[in-house]
C-alpha positions in Angstrom: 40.0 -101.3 -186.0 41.7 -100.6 -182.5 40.8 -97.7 -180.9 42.3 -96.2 -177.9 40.7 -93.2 -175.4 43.2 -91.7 -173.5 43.5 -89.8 -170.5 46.4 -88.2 -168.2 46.1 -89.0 -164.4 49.5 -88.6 -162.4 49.9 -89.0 -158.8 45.9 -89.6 -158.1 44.9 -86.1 -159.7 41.5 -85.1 -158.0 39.8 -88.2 -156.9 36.7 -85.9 -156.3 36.8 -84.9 -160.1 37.3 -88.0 -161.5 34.8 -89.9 -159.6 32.4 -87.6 -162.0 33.9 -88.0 -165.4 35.7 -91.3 -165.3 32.5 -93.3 -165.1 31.3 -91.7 -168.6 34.5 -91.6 -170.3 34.3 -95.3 -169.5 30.7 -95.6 -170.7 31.9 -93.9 -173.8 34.9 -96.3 -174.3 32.9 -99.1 -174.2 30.1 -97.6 -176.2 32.7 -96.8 -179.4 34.6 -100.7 -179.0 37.4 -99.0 -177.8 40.3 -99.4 -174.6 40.2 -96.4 -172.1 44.0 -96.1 -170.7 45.3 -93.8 -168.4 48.7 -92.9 -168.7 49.4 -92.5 -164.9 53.4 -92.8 -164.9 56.1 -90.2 -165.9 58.2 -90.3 -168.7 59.2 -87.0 -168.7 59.7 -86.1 -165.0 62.1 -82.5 -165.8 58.8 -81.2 -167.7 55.4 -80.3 -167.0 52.9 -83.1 -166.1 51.0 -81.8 -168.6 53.9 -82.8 -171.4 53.2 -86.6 -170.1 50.3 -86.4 -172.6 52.7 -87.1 -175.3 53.3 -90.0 -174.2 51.0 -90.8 -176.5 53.1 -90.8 -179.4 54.9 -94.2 -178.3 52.5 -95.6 -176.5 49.7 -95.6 -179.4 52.4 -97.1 -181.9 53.5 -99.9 -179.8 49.5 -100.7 -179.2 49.0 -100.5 -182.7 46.3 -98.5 -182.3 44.6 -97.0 -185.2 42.5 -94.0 -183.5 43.4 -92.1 -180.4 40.9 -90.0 -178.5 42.8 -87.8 -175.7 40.5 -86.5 -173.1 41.4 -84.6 -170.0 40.1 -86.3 -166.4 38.1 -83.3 -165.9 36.5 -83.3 -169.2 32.4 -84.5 -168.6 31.8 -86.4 -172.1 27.6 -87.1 -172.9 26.9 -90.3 -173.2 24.6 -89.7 -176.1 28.4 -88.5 -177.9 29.1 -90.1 -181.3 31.3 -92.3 -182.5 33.9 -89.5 -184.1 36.0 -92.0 -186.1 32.7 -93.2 -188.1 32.6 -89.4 -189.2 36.3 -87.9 -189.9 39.2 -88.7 -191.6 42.4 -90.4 -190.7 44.2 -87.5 -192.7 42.5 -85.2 -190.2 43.3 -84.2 -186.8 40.2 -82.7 -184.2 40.0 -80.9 -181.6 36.8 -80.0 -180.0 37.9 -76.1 -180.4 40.7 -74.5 -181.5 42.6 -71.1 -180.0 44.5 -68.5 -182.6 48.1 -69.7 -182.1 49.0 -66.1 -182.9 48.2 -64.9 -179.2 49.4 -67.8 -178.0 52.8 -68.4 -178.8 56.1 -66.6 -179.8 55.8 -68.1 -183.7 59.6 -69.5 -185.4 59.9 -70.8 -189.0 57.2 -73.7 -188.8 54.2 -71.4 -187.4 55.3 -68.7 -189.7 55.7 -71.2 -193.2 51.9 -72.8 -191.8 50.5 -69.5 -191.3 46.9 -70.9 -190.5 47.6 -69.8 -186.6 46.3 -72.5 -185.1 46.1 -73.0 -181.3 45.6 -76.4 -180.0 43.0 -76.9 -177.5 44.0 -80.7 -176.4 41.9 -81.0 -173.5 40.0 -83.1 -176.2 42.0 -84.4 -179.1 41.6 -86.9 -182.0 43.9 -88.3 -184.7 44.5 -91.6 -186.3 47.7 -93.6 -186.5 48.2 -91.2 -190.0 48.4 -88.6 -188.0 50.5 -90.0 -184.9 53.1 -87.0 -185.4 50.8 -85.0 -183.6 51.6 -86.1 -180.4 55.8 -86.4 -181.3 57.7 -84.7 -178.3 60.0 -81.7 -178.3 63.0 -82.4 -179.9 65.3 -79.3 -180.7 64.1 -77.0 -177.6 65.1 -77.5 -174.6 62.4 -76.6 -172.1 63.5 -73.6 -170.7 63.5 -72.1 -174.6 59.9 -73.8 -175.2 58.7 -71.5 -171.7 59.6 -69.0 -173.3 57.4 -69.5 -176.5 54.2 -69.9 -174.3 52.2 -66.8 -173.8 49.2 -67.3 -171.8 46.0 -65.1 -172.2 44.7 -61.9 -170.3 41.6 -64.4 -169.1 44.0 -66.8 -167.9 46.4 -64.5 -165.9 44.6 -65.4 -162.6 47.1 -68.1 -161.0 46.1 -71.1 -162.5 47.0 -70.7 -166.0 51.0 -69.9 -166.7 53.3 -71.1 -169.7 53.7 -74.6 -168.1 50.3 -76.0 -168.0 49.9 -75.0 -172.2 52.9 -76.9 -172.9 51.3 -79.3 -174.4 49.2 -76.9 -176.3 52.1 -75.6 -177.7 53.9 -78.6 -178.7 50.9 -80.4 -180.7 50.1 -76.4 -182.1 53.7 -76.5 -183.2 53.8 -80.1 -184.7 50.6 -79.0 -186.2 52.5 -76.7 -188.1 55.8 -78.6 -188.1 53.9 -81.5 -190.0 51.5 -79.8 -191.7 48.8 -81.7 -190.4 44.8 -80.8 -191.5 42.9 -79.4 -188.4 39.2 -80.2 -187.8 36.8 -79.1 -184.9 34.3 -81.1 -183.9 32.6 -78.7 -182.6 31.7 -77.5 -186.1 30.3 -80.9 -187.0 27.9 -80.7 -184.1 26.9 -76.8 -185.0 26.2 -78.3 -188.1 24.8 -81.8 -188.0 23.7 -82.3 -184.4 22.8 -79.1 -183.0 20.7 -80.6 -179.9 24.0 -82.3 -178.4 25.6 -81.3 -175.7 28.3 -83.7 -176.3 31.0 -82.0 -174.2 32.0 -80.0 -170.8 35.6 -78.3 -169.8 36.6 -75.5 -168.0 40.0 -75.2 -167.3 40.9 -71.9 -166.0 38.7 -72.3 -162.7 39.7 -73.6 -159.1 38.9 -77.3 -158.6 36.3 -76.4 -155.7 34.8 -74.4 -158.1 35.1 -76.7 -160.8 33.6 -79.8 -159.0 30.2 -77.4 -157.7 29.9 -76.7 -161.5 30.4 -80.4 -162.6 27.7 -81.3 -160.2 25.2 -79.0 -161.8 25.7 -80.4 -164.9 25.4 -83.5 -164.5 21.6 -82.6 -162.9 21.2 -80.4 -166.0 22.0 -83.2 -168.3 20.3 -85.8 -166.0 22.8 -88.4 -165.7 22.7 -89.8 -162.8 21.7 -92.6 -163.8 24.9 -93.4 -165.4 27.0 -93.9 -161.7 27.0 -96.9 -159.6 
């Protein structure tokens, strides 16, 4: 069974960030059998960098991969993290969390015919080669209409976050819907069967200074030094 962790990196994003996660999504890689790639070139240079995560969608086909596990480069993953694909479904796609796509986004005939409002949170993302659709680019929007669909929180109204960098939100919430794919969270599994892991950090509506002081303390908190050259 090939599995693939993915990961977006374009033009050297935040060599101080990823010095602190890449090492454990690498230990993590190698801990579940599978190839970590970073998809470091642009495909689709007229949209958001974050749209490049779509990539996915061909890349994962052509490698004939049967799981994909999308994690952003600031995401901190423990090392003590399971093996997801021993646990879910291939008819099932997870997300760590999920947002309620009904603040999110302006809804058109898919959202509304799904109605299960579902807001993809794909700084950490799962699905199996069932489920590839997922990841299937924009196809009848051009991206000056999708903008417009993309409504970004109160919280997140500070400068960092705007309709852009949720665009790929958007477009796996809308292929959600679109496909009628099943949603799972893992963070729902741990709540229920693993309670003591800590499994997972992200914060992604704070400035990267900030981000890398907070990064630093939890890597002391979770004592894992250890795993860094």
């Amino acid at each position: 069974m090939k599995k693939i962790v993915w990961t977006l990196n374009v033009d050297d994003y935040a060599p101080n960030i990823t010095a602190i996660t890449y090492p454990l999504i690498r230990y993590y890689a190698n801990k579940i059998d599978a190839e970590f790639r970073i998809i470091s070139e642009r495909k689709f240079p007229s949209w958001p960098v974050t749209y490049e995560k779509l990539q996915i969608y061909e890349l994962a086909q052509e490698a004939g991969a049967d799981w994909n596990i999308y994690l952003d480069s600031d995401a901190i993953i423990h090392p003590e993290t399971p093996d997801w694909t021993e646990i879910i479904n291939k008819d099932t796609v997870f997300h760590h969390g999920y947002d309620v796509g009904l603040i999110r986004w302006k809804y058109d005939k898919y959202f509304r015919r799904d109605n299960r409002h579902i807001g993809s949170c794909n700084w950490c993302t799962i699905a199996s080669d069932w489920c590839i659709d997922l990841w299937k680019p924009i196809d009848d929007m051009t991206l000056e209409e999708t903008l417009t669909r993309i409504r970004p929180t109160v919280i997140e109204s500070n400068g960092i976050i705007v309709p852009e960098h949720l665009i790929d939100d958007y477009a796996l919430s809308r292929n959600i819907a679109k496909f009628g794919l099943k949603v799972g969270m893992l963070m729902a599994i741990i709540k229920d069967r693993m309670p003591f892991l800590k499994a997972y950090w992200h914060a992604y509506n704070v400035p990267e200074d900030k981000k890398v002081i907070q990064m630093i303390e939890v890597i002391k908190e979770w004592d894992l030094f250890k795993y860094y050259d």
